[in-house]
C-alpha positions as a printed Julia matrix, in Angstrom:
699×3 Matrix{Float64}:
 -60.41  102.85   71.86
 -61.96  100.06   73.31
 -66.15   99.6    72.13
 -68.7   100.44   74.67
 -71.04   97.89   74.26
 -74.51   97.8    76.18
 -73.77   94.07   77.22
 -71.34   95.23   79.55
 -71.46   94.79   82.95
 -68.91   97.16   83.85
 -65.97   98.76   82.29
 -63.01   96.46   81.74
 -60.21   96.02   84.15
 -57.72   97.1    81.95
 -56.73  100.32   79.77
 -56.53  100.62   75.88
 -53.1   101.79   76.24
 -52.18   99.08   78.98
 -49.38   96.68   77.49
 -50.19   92.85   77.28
 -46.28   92.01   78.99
 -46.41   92.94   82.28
 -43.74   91.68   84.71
 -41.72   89.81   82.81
 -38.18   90.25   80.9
 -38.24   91.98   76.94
 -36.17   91.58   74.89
 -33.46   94.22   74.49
 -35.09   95.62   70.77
 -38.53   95.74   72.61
 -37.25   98.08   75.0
 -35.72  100.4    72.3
 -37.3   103.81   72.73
 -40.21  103.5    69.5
 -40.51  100.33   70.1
 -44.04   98.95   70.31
 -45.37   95.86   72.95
 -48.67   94.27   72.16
 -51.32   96.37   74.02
 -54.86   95.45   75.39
 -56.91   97.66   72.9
 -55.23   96.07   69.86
 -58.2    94.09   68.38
 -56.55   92.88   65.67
 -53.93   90.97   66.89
 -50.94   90.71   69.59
 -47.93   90.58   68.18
 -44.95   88.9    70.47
 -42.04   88.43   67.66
 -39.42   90.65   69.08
 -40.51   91.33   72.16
 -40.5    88.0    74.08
 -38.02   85.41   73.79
 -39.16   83.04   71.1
 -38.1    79.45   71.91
 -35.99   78.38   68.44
 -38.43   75.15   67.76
 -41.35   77.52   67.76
 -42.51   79.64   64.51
 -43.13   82.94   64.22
 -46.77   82.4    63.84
 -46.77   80.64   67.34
 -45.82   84.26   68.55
 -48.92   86.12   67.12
 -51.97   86.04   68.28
 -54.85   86.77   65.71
 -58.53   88.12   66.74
 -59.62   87.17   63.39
 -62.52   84.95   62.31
 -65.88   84.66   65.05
 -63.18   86.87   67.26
 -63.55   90.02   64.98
 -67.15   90.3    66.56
 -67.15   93.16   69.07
 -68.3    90.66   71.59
 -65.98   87.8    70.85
 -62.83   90.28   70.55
 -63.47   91.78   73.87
 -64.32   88.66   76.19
 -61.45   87.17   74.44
 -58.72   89.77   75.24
 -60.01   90.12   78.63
 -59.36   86.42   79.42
 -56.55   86.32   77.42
 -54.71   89.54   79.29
 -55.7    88.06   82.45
 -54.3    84.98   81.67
 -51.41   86.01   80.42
 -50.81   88.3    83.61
 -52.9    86.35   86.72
 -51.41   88.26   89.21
 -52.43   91.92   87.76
 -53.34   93.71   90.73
 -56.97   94.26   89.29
 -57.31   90.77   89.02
 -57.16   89.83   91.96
 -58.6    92.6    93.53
 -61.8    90.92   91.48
 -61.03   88.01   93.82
 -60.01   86.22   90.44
 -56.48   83.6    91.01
 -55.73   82.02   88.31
 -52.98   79.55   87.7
 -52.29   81.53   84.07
 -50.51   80.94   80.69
 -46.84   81.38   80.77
 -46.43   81.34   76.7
 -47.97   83.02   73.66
 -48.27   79.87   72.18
 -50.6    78.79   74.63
 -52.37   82.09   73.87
 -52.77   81.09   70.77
 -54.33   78.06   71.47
 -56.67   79.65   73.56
 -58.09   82.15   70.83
 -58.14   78.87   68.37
 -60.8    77.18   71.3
 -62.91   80.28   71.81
 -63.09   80.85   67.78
 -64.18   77.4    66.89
 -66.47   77.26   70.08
 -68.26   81.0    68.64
 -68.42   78.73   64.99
 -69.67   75.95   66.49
 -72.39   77.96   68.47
 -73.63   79.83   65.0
 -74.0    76.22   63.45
 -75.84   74.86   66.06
 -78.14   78.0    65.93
 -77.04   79.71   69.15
 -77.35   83.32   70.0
 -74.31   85.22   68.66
 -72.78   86.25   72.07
 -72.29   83.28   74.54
 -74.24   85.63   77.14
 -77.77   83.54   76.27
 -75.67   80.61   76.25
 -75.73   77.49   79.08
 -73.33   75.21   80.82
 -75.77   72.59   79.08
 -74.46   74.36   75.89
 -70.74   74.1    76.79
 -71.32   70.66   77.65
 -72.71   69.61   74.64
 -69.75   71.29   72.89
 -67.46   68.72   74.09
 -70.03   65.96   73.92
 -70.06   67.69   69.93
 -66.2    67.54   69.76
 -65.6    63.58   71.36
 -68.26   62.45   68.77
 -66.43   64.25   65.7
 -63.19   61.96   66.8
 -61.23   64.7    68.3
 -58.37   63.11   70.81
 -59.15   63.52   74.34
 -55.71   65.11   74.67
 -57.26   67.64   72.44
 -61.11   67.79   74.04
 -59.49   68.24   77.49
 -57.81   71.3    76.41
 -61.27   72.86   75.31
 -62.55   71.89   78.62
 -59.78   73.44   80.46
 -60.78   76.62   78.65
 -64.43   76.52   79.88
 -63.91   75.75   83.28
 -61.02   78.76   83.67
 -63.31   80.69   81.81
 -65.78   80.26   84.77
 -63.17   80.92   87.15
 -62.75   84.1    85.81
 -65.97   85.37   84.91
 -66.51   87.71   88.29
 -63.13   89.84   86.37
 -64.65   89.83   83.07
 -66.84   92.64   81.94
 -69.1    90.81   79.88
 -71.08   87.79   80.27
 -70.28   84.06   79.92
 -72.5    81.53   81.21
 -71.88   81.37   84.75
 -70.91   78.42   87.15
 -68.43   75.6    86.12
 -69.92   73.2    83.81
 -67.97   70.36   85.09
 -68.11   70.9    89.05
 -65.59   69.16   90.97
 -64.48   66.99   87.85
 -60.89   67.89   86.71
 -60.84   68.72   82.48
 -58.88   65.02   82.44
 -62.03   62.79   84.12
 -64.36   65.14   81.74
 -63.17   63.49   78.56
 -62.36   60.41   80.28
 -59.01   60.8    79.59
 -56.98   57.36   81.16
 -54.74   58.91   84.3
 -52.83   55.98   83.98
 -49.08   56.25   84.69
 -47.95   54.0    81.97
 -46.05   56.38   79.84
 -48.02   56.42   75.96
 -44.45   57.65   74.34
 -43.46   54.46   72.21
 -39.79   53.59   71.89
 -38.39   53.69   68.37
 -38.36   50.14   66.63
 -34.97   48.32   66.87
 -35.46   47.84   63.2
 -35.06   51.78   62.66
 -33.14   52.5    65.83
 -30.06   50.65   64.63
 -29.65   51.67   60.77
 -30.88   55.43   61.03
 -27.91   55.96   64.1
 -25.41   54.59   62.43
 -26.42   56.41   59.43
 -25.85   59.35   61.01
 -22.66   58.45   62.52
 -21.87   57.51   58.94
 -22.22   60.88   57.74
 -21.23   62.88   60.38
 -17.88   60.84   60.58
 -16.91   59.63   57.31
 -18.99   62.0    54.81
 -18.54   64.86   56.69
 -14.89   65.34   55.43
 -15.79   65.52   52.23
 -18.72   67.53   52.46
 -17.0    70.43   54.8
 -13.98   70.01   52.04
 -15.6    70.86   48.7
 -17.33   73.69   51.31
 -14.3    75.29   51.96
 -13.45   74.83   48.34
 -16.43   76.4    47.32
 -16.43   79.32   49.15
 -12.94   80.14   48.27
 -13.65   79.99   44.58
 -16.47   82.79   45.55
 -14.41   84.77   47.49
 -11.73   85.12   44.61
 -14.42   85.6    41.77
 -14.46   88.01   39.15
 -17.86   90.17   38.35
 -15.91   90.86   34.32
 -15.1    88.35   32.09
 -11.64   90.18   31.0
  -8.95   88.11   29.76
 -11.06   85.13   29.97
  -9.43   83.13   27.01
  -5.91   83.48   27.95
  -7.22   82.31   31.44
  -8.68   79.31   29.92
  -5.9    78.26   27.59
  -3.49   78.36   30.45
  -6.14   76.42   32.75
  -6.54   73.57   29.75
  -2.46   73.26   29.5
  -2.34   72.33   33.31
  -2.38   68.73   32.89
  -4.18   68.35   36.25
  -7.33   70.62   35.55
 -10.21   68.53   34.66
 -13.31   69.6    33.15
 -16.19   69.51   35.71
 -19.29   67.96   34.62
 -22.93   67.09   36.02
 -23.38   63.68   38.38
 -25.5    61.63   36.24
 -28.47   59.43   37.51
 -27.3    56.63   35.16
 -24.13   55.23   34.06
 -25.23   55.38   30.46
 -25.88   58.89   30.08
 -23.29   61.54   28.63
 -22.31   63.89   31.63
 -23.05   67.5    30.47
 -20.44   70.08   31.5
 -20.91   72.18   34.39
 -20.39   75.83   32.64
 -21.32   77.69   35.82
 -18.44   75.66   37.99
 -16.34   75.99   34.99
 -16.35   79.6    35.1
 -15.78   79.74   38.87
 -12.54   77.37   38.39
 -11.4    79.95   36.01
 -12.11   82.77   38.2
 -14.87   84.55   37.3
 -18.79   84.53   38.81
 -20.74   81.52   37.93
 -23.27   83.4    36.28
 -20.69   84.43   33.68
 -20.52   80.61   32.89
 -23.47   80.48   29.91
 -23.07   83.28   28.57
 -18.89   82.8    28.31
 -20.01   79.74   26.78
 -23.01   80.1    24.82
 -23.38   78.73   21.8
 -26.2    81.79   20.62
 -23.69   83.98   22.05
 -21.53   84.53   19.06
 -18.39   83.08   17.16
 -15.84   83.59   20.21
 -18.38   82.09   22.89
 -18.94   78.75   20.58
 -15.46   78.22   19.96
 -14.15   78.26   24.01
 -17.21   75.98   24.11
 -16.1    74.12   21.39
 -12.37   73.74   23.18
 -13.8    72.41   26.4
 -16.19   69.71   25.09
 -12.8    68.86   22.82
 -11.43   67.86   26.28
 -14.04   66.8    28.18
 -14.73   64.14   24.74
 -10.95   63.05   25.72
 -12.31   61.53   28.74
 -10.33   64.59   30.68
 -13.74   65.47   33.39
 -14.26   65.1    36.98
 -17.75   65.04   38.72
 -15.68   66.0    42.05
 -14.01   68.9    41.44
 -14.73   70.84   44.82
 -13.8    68.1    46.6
 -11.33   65.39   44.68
 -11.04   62.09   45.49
 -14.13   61.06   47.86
 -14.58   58.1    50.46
 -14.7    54.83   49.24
 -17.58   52.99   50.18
 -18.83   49.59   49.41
 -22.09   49.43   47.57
 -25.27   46.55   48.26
 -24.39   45.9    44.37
 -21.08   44.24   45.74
 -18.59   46.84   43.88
 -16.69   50.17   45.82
 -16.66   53.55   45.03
 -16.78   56.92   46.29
 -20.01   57.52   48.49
 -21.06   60.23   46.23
 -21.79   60.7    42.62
 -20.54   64.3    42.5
 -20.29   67.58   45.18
 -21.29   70.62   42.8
 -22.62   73.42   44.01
 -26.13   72.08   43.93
 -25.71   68.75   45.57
 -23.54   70.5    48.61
 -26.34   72.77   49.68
 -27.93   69.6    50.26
 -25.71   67.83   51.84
 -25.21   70.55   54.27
 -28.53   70.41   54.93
 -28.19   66.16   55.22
 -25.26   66.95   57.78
 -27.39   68.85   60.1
 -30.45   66.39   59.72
 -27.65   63.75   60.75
 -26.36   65.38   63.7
 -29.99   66.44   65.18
 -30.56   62.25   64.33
 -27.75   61.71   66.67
 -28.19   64.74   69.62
 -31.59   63.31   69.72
 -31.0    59.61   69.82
 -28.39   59.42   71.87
 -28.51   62.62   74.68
 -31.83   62.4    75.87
 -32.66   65.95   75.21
 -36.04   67.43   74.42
 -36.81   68.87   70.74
 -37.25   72.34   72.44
 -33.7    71.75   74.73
 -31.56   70.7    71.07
 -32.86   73.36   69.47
 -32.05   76.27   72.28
 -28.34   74.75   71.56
 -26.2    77.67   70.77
 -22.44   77.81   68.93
 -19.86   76.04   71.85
 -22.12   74.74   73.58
 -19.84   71.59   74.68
 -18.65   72.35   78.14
 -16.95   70.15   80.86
 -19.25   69.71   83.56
 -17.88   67.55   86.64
 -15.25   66.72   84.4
 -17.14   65.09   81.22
 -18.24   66.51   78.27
 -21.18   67.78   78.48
 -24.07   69.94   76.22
 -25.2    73.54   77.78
 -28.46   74.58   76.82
 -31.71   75.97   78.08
 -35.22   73.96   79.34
 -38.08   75.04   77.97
 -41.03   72.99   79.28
 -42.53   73.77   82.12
 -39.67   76.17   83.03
 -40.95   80.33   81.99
 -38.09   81.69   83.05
 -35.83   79.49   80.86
 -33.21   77.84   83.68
 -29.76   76.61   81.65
 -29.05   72.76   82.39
 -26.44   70.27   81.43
 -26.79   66.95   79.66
 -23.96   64.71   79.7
 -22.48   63.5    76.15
 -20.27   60.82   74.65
 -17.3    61.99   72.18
 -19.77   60.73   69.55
 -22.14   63.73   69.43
 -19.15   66.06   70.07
 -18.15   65.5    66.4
 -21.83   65.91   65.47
 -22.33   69.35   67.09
 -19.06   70.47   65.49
 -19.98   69.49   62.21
 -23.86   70.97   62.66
 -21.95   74.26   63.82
 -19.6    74.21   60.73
 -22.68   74.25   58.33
 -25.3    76.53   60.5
 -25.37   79.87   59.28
 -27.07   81.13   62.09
 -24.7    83.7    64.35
 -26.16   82.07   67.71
 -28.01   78.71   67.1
 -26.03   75.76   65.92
 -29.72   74.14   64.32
 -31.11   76.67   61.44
 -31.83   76.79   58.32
 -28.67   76.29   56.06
 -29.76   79.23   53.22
 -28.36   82.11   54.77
 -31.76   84.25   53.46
 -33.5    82.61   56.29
 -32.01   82.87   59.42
 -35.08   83.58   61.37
 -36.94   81.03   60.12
 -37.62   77.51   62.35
 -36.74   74.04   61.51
 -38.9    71.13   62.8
 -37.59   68.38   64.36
 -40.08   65.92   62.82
 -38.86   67.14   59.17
 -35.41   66.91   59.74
 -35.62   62.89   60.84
 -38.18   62.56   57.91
 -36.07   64.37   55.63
 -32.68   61.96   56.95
 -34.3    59.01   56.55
 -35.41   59.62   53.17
 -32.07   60.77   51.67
 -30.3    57.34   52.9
 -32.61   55.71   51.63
 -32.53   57.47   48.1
 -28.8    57.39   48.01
 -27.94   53.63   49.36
 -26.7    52.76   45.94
 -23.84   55.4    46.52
 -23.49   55.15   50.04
 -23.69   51.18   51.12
 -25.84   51.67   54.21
 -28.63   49.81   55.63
 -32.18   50.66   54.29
 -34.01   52.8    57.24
 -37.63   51.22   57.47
 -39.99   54.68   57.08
 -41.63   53.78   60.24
 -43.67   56.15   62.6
 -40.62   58.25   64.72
 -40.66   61.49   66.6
 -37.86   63.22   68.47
 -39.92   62.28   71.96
 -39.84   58.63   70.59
 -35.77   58.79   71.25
 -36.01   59.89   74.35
 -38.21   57.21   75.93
 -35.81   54.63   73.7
 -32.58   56.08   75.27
 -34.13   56.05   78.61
 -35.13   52.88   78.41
 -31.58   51.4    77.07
 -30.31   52.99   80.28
 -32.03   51.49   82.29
 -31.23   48.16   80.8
 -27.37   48.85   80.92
 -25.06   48.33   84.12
 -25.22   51.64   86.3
 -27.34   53.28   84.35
 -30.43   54.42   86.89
 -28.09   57.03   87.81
 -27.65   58.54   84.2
 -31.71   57.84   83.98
 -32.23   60.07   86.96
 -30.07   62.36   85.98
 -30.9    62.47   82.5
 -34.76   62.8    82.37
 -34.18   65.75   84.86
 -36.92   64.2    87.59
 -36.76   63.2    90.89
 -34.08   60.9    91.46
 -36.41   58.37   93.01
 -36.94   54.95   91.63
 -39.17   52.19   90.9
 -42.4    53.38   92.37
 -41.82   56.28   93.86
 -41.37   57.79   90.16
 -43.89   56.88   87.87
 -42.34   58.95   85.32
 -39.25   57.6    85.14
 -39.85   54.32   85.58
 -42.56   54.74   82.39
 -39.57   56.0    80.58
 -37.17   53.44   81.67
 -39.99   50.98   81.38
 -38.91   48.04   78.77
 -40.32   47.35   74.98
 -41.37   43.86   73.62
 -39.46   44.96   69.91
 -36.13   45.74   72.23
 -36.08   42.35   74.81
 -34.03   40.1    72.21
 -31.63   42.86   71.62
 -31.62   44.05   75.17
 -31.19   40.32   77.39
 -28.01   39.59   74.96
 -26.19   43.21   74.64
 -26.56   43.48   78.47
 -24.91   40.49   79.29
 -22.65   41.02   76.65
 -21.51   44.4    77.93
 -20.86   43.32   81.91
 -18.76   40.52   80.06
 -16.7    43.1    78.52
 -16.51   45.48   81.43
 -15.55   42.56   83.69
 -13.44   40.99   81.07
 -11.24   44.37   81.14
 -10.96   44.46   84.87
  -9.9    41.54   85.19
  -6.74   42.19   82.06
  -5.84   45.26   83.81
  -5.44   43.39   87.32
  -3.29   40.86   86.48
  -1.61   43.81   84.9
  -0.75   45.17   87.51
  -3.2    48.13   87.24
  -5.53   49.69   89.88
  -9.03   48.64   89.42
 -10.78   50.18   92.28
 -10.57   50.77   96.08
 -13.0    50.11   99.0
 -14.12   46.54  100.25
 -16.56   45.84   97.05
 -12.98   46.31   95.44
 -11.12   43.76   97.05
 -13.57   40.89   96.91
 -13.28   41.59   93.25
  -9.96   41.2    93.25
  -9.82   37.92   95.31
 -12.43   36.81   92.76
  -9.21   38.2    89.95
  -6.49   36.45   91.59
  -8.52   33.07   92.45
  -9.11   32.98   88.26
  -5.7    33.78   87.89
  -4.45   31.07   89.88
  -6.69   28.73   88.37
  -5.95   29.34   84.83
  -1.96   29.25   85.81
  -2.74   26.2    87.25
  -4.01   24.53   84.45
  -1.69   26.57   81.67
  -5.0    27.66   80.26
  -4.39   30.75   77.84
  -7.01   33.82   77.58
  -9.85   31.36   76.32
  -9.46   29.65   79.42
  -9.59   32.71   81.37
 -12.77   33.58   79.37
 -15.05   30.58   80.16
 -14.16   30.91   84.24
 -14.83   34.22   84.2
 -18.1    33.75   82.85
 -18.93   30.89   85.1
 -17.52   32.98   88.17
 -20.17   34.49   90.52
 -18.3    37.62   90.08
 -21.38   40.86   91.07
 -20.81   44.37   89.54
 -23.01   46.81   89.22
 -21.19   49.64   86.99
 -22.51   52.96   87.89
 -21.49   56.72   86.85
 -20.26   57.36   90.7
 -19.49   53.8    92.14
 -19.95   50.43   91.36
 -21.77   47.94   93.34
 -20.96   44.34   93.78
 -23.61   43.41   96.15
 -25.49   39.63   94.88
 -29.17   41.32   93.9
 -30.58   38.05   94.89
 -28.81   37.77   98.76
 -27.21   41.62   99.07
 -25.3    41.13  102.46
 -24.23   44.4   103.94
 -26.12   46.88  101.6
 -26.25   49.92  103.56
 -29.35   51.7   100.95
 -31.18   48.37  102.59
 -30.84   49.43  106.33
 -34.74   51.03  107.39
 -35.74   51.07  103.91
 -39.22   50.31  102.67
 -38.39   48.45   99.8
 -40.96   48.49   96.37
 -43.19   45.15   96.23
 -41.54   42.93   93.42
 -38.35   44.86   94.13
 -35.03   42.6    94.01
 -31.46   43.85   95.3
 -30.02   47.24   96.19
 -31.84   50.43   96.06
 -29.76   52.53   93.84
 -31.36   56.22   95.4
 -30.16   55.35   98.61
 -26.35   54.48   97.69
 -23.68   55.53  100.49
 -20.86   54.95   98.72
 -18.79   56.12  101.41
 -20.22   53.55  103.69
 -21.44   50.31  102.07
 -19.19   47.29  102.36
 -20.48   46.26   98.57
 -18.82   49.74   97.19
 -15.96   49.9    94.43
 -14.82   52.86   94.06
 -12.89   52.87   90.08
 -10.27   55.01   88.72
 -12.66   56.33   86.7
 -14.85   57.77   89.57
 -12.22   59.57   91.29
 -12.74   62.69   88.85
 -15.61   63.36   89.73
 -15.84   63.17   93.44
 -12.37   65.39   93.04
 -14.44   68.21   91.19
 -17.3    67.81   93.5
 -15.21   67.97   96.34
 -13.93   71.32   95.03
 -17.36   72.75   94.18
 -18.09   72.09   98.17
 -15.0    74.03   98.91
 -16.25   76.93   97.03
 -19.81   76.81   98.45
 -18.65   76.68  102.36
 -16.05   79.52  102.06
 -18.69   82.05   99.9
 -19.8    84.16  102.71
 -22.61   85.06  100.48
 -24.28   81.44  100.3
 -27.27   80.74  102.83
 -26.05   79.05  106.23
 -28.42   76.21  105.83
 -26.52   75.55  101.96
 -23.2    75.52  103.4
 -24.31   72.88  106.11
 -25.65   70.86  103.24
 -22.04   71.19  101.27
 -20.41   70.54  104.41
 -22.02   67.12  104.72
 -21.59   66.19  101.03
 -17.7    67.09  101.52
 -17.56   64.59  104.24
 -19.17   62.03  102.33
 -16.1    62.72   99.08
 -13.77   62.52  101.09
 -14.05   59.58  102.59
 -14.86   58.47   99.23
 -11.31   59.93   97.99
 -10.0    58.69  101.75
 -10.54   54.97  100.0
  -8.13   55.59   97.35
  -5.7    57.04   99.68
  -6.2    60.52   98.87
  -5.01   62.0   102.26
  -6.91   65.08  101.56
């Protein structure tokens, strides 16, 4: 029952008994009969593990809001569950019958948050000597909290947020039953200009040093591709030498004389930090080799144990002083690898039990390293990944999972992938132990528990480093990353590439407009200082190549493309050809004239454009455009490929615009689908097929 207390102004809006979720989906435990949902007269705390969806990058304690501290004051608690229920549910019919609208809190977390701001601003106010209960506070008060928090060196990311709580705290005081000092304290100022936070639309996200871009990714790719084996081999091993184990220790020497006169049985012993140190049987992988539990190995071999226990001891360290031991008996003969010290050897020093938990562990650091560096995804988006996930989509492989920012209701998107981080998502799914998720914890005790994206490339980084004596790769400088830090890198090697605005727009999810007209991605695609010497040669380097194998699979005889952008290229082909024939020049001759040939192409994911950026004749995304100041050559958002003289159409392409002319299909003949969609998929199918129409597809 909810306090009466004589500060109030009127009763509250809402009931002791009213639940805090209102209009939105539970999950399917919270709507169990007996089961309980967070009401409004809990003063304690609102608890929302298990009945909302918890996004998998968030912890359980992001789901629970706690009225403890300043809050358990009658005062505190109630002003701060009415603004947090309102909040939480803006459009609650009493709310805005109060003529409150409020633009609300979609997640817990944020309530959270919220209940951190109004505790440390009733602390703050007790230290400053303030009346207990904010109702004999001022705006002049709340102003000089912030003025308070810029001065301690809080972030203005972090002051605006406490701002944003004031002012929306204003907004709703003519709902809230109890007082709060009235008017906004910041009129006609948005929280941003309050702490003079810059608005500008240079994006702050860093990309990740070359220096650490280029070792820690192909660390990754290292284990994921040539460790992996060996790691997911002694696994298998492993867990077939549980599944056959024996609880009793019956019949144990006969066992072990017959396993000692096999020849090929080796003694398993401890990986040793240094060459010169004895290795020190393994007793507990022993015993599992022989078929019983491991924790039968010490005391079947215990030298305190008794006569018969020190003499099977005895026998095996007989052997194992013979030389006759193996550090790699769950797995056998390892990778070779070769080491900074100039010899090769296995990549390891030893799989036991121990040191594969680890490496399990290692594997799924290395294949969030890779998801993240290369895909593009959010933190939040890899970790909502669930087992076969890898779908086709428009004919490429492609990741399903779910958006989580700025997206409540939890829409499921697409992000195209190379075959790279298909291996990596298989091998994070052979080692997750989680029934949905493919990134979990690895101990199967702790399913529910989150991982942390931050951890996992600290963690990575730190175990190549430890183990480059083993392993042979590069040394990963321990520089400053975060998993936000790849995707501003990735979008910004994109944009470098041939074709690549296209994968940018579609990519980063926004707007496909360009240049100006996005500030977002452009700041993403924008260019870094640390990449230009790496960028200026791999660019050229790559249209080289692409060109280079155009032009070997025309004079092949091979298709190359269709469409008029396709055959200038391949006048551009057959002039070299003729040239090179001319002079009985070889393939180093064909080389240096296709380099010094003004030969234009623009790869892209659904054409490719070989208008001259600096004089593009006939560019149809040119005709009544208003084209960006500083801008140079084709605009890429206004492509007709259907239409422009500079298109080239490739082989390649013709997938694509095959499923998306299907996809049309199925749109116009769904009675069910809106009149004004099936106009719009009725001009798109015009505009594939005359797209296909180029390739002589008769359609």
């Amino acid at each position: 029952m909810t306090l009466s207390l004589p500060e109030q102004r009127r009763p509250s809006l809402f009931r002791d008994d009213e639940p805090v979720v209102q209009g939105r989906s539970l999950l399917p435990e919270a709507r169990e009969p007996g089961a309980y949902v967070p009401r409004f007269g809990d003063r304690d705390a609102w608890n929302f593990n298990g009945v909302l969806k918890r996004p998998a990058n968030c912890s359980a304690s992001e789901w629970l809001v706690v009225f403890s501290s300043e809050l358990e004051d009658p005062y505190w608690n109630l002003l701060a569950r009415e603004f947090l229920m309102m909040s939480f549910n803006p459009r609650h019919p009493e709310v805005l019958q109060s003529g409150v609208a409020l633009d609300g809190y979609g997640s817990p977390s944020t309530l959270v948050q919220v209940a951190s701001r109004l505790r440390t601003a009733a602390r703050w106010g007790r230290k400053r000597g303030l009346p207990a209960r904010p109702n004999a506070w001022t705006v002049q008060d709340l102003r000089q909290r912030i003025i308070d928090l810029t001065a301690s060196g809080i972030a203005p990311d972090t002051s605006r947020g406490h701002v944003a709580v004031f002012k929306t705290l204003a907004a709703a005081g003519p709902a809230l039953s109890l007082s709060w000092p009235a008017g906004d304290p910041w009129p006609g100022q948005s929280a941003r200009n309050v702490v003079q936070l810059s608005a500008s639309k240079e994006l702050a996200t860093p990309a990740v040093p070359p220096e650490t871009w280029f070792p820690l990714i192909r660390a990754a790719w290292a284990y994921i591709h040539d460790f992996a084996p060996d790691i997911l081999r002694a696994d298998r091993r492993y867990g077939e030498l549980l599944a056959a184990a024996s609880p009793s220790a019956l019949g144990i020497d006969e066992r072990l004389k017959e396993w000692l006169d096999d020849p090929q049985n080796k003694v398993p012993v401890h990986a040793t930090p240094s060459k010169d140190q004895e290795a020190e049987v393994n007793w507990s992988l022993l015993a599992l080799l022989l078929g019983y539990e491991q924790d039968r190995g010490h005391a079947v071999f215990s030298e305190a144990e008794g006569r018969i226990q020190r003499q099977r001891r005895a026998r095996v360290l007989e052997e194992a002083a013979k030389g006759r031991t193996t550090t790699q008996a769950l797995a056998g003969e390892l990778r070779q690898t070769a080491r900074p010290d100039g010899s090769t050897g296995p990549w390891h020093p030893g799989i036991g039990p121990r040191a594969l938990h680890h490496l399990k562990t290692v594997l799924r650091d290395a294949a969030f390293t890779l998801v993240v560096g290369l895909s593009m995804m959010r933190d939040s988006e890899i970790h909502e990944i669930l087992r076969a996930s890898v779908v086709e989509h428009y004919s490429t492989p492609a990741i399903s999972s779910t958006k989580i920012k700025g997206t409540p209701n939890r829409p499921g998107k697409h992000w195209w992938i190379a075959e790279p981080l298909v291996e990596a998502l298989a091998v994070a799914e052979s080692v997750s132990r989680h029934p949905e998720r493919v990134f979990s914890p690895v101990g199967a005790d702790n399913q529910d528990g989150t991982i942390v994206g931050v951890k996992m490339l600290e963690s990575f980084v730190r175990f190549v480093n430890t183990n480059r004596a083993w392993t042979g790769l590069d040394e990963i400088p321990t520089t400053y990353i975060r998993p936000h830090m790849f995707r501003k890198t990735m979008a910004m090697l994109t944009d470098q590439f041939p074709g690549s605005e296209i994968a940018t727009g579609i990519q980063l999810k926004h707007v496909s407009k360009r240049a100006l007209a996005n500030a977002t991605t452009r700041s993403y695609a924008a260019s870094d200082d640390n990449w230009a010497k790496y960028l200026e040669d791999a660019l050229d380097n790559v249209k080289f190549r692409k060109i280079k194998d155009l032009y070997e699979s025309h004079i092949a005889g091979e298709e190359i493309g269709f469409g008029p952008g396709a055959d200038r290229v391949k006048d551009a082909f057959d002039q070299v050809a003729a040239t090179v024939k001319a002079r009985n020049g070889d393939a180093r001759t064909a080389d240096t004239l296709l380099r010094t040939t003004r030969i234009h192409i623009r790869f892209g994911m659904l054409n490719n454009c070989t208008a001259d950026h600096t004089n593009p004749v006939g560019a149809v995304c040119l005709e009544n455009a208003i084209v960006p100041e500083g801008h140079t050559g084709p605009l890429d958002e206004r492509c007709r490929p259907d239409r422009c003289a500079n298109s080239m159409i490739g082989p390649e392409h013709l997938p694509i615009y095959d499923s998306h002319q299907r996809k049309q299909l199925e749109i116009i003949n769904n009675p069910s689908i809106p009149r004004c969609r099936r106009d719009l998929a009725e001009r798109e199918l015009d505009i594939t097929r005359n797209v296909l129409k180029m390739a002589g597809d008769p359609q």
